[in-house]
N, C-alpha and C positions, 0 to 999 in steps of 0.2 A: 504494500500500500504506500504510495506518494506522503511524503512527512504532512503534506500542507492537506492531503483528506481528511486523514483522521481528527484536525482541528474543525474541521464543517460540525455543523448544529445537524443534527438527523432527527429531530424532534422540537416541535417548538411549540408551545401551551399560551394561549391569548385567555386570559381571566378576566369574564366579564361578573355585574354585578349578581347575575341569577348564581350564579357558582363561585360565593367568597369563602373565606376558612381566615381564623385570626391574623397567622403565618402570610398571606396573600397581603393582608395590608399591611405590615409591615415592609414586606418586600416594594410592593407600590409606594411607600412615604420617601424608600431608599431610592427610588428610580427618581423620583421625584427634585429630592435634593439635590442629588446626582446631575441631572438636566440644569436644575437652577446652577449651579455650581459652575458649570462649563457655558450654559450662557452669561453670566455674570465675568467669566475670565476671558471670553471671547472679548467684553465691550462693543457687545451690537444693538442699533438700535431697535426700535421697540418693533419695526415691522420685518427687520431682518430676522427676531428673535423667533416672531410669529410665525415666517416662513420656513424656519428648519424647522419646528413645531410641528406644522402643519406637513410637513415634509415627513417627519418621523410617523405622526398617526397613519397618514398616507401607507406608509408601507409596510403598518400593523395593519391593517386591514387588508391587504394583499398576499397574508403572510399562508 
């Protein structure tokens, strides 16, 4: 197997609100910050922020 296969994702789990568990929100608070975090150190404005935003849902919904 090629080194850079074995890093792919072969499973990926989209948690919506019909299917929560405590552990899930937790994780979501961490995604969260995590976002703010990197928009805040990027210094983009409010609608560049909006577009990778919207950029990232985008491609959970396609997932």
């Amino acid at each position: 197997m090629p080194p850079i296969a074995k890093n792919k994702p072969k499973q990926v789990v989209l948690h919506t609100a019909a299917r929560r568990e405590p552990a899930q929100d937790s994780i979501s608070e961490l995604y969260v910050r995590f976002l703010k975090r990197k928009l805040a150190e990027e210094h983009l404005t409010g609608m560049q922020a909006s577009a990778v935003l919207d950029g990232i849902l985008d491609a959970l919904q396609h997932l």
